[in-house]
N, C-alpha and C positions, 0 to 999 in steps of 0.2 A: 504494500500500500504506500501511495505518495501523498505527499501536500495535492497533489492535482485532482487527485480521483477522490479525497477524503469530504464527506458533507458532512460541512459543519452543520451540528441542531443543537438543542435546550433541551432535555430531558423533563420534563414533570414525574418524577418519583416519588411525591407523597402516598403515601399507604403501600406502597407497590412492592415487591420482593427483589432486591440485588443480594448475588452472591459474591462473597468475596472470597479466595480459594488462596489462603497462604497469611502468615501473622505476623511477617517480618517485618522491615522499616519501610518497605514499599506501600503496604496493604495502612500501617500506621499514618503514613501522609495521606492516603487517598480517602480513608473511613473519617475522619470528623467532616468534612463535605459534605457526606454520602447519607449520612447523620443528621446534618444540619438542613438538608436537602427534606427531610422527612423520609424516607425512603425506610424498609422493613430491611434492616441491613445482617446477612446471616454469612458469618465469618466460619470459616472448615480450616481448620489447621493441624498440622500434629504439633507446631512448635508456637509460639507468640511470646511477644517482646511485652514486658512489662507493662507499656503503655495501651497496647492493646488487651491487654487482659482488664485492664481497670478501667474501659473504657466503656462508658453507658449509652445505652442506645443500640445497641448488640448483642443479634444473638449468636456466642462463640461456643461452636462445636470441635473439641479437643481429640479428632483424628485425621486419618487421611481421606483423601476424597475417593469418591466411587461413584460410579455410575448413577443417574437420576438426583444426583445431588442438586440439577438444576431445574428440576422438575417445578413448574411455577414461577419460575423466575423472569423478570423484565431485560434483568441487565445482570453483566457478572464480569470480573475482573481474575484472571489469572496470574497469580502474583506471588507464586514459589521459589524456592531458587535449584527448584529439580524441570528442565524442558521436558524431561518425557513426560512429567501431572501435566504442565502448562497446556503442552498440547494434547493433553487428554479433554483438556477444560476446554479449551477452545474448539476440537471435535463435538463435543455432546451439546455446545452452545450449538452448533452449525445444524447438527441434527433438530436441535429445536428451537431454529428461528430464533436464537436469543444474540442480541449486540455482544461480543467479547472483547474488552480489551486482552494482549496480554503482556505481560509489563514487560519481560525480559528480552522477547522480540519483537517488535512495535508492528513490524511490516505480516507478520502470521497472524496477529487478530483482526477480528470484522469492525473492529472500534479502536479510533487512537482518543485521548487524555490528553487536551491540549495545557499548555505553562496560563495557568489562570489566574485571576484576582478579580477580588469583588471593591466598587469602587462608587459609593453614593448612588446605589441603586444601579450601579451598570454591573454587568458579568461581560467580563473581558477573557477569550482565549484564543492562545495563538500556536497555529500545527507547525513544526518546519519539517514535515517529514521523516519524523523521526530522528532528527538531528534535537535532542532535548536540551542540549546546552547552549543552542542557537534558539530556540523556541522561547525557553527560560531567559535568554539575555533581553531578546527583542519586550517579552511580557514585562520584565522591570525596566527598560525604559520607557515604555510606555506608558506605564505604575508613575514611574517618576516625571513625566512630562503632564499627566494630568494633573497632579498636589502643584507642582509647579507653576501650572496654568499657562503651557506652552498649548497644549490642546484645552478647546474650551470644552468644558463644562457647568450644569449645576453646581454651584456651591451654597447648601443651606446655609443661610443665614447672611448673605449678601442681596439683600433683598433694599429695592431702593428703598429710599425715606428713611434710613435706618443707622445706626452705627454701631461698628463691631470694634470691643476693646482687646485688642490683641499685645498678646508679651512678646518683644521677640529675640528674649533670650540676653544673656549675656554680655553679646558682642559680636561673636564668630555668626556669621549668616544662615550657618547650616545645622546653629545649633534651637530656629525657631520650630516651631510645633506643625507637623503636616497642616492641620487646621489653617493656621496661621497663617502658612505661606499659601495656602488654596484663597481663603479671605482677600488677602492681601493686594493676590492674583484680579479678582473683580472690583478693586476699587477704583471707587471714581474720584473721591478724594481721600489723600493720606495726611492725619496732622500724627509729625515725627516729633518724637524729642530725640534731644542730642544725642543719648546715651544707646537708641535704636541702631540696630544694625544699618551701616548708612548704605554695603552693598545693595540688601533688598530695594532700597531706593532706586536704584540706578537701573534694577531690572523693569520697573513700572515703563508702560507705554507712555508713547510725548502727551497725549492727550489726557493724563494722568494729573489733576493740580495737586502738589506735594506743601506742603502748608509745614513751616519750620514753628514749631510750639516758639522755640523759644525767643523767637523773633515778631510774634505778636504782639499788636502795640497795648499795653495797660499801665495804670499809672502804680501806683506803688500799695503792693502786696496785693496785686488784683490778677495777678499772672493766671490764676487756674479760674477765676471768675469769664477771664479772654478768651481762655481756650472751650470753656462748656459754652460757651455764647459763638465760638467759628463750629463746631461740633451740631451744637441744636441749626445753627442758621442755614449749613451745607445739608444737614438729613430733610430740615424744609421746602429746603428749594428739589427735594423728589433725588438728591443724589445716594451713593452708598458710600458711608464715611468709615473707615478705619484709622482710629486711633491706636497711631503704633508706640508701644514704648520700650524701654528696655527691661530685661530682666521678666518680672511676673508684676502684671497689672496691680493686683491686689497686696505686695510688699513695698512698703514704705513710697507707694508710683499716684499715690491721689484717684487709686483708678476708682474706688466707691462711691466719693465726690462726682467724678463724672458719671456714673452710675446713675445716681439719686438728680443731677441737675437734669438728665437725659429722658429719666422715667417720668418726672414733674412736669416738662415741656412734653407728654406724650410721644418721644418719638422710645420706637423700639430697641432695645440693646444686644446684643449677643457677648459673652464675655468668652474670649479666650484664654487658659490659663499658658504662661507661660514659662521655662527653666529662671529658675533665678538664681541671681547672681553667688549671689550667700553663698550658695552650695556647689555650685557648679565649677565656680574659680577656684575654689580651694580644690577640688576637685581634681580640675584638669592642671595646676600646678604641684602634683601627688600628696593633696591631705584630706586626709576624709574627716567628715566633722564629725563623727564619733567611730569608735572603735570598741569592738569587744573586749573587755577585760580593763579598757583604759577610760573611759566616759561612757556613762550611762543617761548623759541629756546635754542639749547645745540650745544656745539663743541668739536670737538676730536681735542686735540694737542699734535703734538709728544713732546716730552721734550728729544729730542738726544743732540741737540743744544744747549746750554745757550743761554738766553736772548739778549746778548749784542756779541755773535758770529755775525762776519760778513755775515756768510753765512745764519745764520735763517731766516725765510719767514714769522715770526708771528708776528704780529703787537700786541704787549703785552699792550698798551695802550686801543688799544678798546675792546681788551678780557677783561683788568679790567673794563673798564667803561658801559660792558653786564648787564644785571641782570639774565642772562639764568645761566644752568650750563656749566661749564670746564668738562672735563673728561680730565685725561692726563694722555698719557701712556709714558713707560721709562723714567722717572719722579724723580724717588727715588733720584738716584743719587746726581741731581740737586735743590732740593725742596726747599734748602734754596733759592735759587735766583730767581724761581718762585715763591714763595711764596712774599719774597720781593716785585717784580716790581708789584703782582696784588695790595698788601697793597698801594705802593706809586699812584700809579694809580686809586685809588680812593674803592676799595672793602676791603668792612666791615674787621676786624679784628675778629665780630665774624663771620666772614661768614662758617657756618659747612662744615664739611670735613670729607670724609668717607674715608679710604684707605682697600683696598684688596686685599692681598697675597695670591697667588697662589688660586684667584680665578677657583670657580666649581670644586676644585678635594678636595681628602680629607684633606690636609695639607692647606685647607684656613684657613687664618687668616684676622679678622676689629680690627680697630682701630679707633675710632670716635673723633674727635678734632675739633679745630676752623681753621681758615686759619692763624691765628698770633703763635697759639700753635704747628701748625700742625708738622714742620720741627723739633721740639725738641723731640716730640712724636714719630714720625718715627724713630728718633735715637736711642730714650732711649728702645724702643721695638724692635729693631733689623730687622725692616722690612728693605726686601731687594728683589730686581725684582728675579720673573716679579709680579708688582703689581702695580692696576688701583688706580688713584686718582682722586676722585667727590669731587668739588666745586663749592657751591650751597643751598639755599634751601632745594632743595630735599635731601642732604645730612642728612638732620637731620633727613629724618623718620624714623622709628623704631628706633630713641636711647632709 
């Protein structure tokens, strides 16, 4: 059998009988489909892999196959790793009219198993003749040009009149959320703040108006009053607005605020969660914010506020007397005074300190210190936001 001669169809297999002849890692990729398809799925094996044994929505018969095993059957897959069952499977298929694929030689059964993905309601498969590694490449680009929104499609919740608050990550462009870059993909207008991936930018169509938050005119301490006021005014005017920002909308990014000014003014919201920075930068410069055996809890604190600001909400005493990690963002500025109150408040002098500038993109920079040294380090190195500060333990791995 070729790509040429092969008709592509859709199966309806709800209630119907497939049998699947073999338990191995072949029979394992192809049954949660087959499964989820609705389909009466009856597995015959002498052997199965763990995962197929635990596997609900099947019925698994624990011998070898034989004759009339397909007796009833819609559809059946031969999927051994002995040819002489396979082609016994695909014989008694032929005798009774039944589709066979069979896995180990693609071109002897009456049925191939195209490289698939399911994608916002589309079912995408692509044959190359039995070439499955060509078939398998062509289907993930494909996969990856529709998230991307190089091929158009639907994407729920880009609907005009509307705004979607999307994270988009860290820095690194490849690190925003399928979602995110689908959304992205259909806007009509983007308001960016700085700290957004500004690649993604550059992918939008010309006909795209890109709206810089931070360049919005307001008067003094009216910045996020500017930006829900271009937000409401663009979803009015019947556009689809995505509000990109960095990191995850809902950490220390005002995205609630535009939330509630969005819902007030009736237009509709979409929230996109997205990787934040906190976790992610320590991350990909090798520290994980907690570790077994070494921290049993971590906090994110904003550092906008100084310590001894009337209006901060962080109880600076029991963050020093933690033993977890701190992670603390917009930080730089203030670090002498943080640094300070964790000292007097009882944490180590060596306690290790990792800092990272312009974490995930190429202009990162570390800096590894203690918590007594840290604030003289940052200085004498020039670090300056946006860049995360771990203290902790975990800060010392990989020095």
């Amino acid at each position: 059998m070729t790509s040429e001669n092969a008709y592509l169809v859709g199966l309806r297999l709800t209630g119907k009988k497939v049998v699947v002849v073999g338990g191995g890692t072949v029979a394992q990729r192809r049954l949660p489909l087959l499964v989820s398809s609705g389909a009466d799925v009856h597995v015959i094996t002498i052997a199965a892999t763990p995962a197929v044994e635990a596997l609900d929505g099947i019925t698994l018969t624990m011998r070898p196959f034989r004759d009339g095993d397909l007796d009833g059957a819609w559809y059946a897959i031969a999927a051994t790793d002995d040819p002489v069952v396979n082609a016994a499977v695909v014989a008694e298929a032929e005798r009774r009219h039944v589709f066979c694929v069979r896995a180990d030689v693609a071109r002897e059964g009456t049925a191939v198993t195209p490289a698939s993905f399911e994608y916002e309601g589309l079912a995408v498969g692509v044959l190359a003749g039995g070439e499955h590694r060509r078939s398998a490449a062509i289907r993930s680009a494909i996969h990856e040009a529709l998230q991307q929104g190089l091929i158009a499609a639907d994407a729920p919740g880009a609907v005009a009149g509307s705004v979607a608050l999307v994270g988009g990550g860290p820095g690194d462009a490849e690190l925003i959320t399928v979602r995110g870059r689908r959304l992205l993909a259909h806007a009509d207008v983007v308001v960016a703040d700085r700290l957004a991936p500004q690649e993604l930018l550059a992918e939008l169509a010309p006909e795209v108006e890109v709206i810089d938050a931070a360049k919005i005119p307001y008067g003094r301490a009216m910045a996020q009053d500017a930006i829900n006021a271009v937000l409401i005014d663009r979803a009015k005017a019947g556009k689809f607005v995505v509000r990109l920002k960095g990191g995850d909308p809902f950490v220390f990014a005002r995205g609630y605020e535009e939330v509630i000014a969005c819902s007030e003014a009736g237009i509709p919201v979409t929230v996109v969660p997205g990787v934040t920075s906190a976790i992610a930068v320590p991350a990909l410069a090798g520290v994980p914010v907690t570790h077994r055996g070494i921290t049993h809890e971590f906090v994110v604190v904003s550092g906008h506020l100084a310590p001894d600001h009337p209006e901060s909400l962080v109880n600076w005493d029991a963050l020093a007397a933690m033993s977890g990690t701190i992670v603390l963002l917009m930080a730089v500025e203030r670090i002498e005074l943080f640094a300070s109150v964790l000292l007097a408040g009882g944490r180590p002098a060596e306690t290790p300190v990792l800092v990272v500038q312009h974490g995930t993109t190429s202009a990162q920079r570390t800096l590894r210190s203690t918590l007594a040294a840290a604030p003289e380090r940052i200085r004498s190195d020039g670090i300056r936001p946006p860049a995360i500060i771990v203290i902790g333990a975990v800060a010392g791995f990989g020095d």
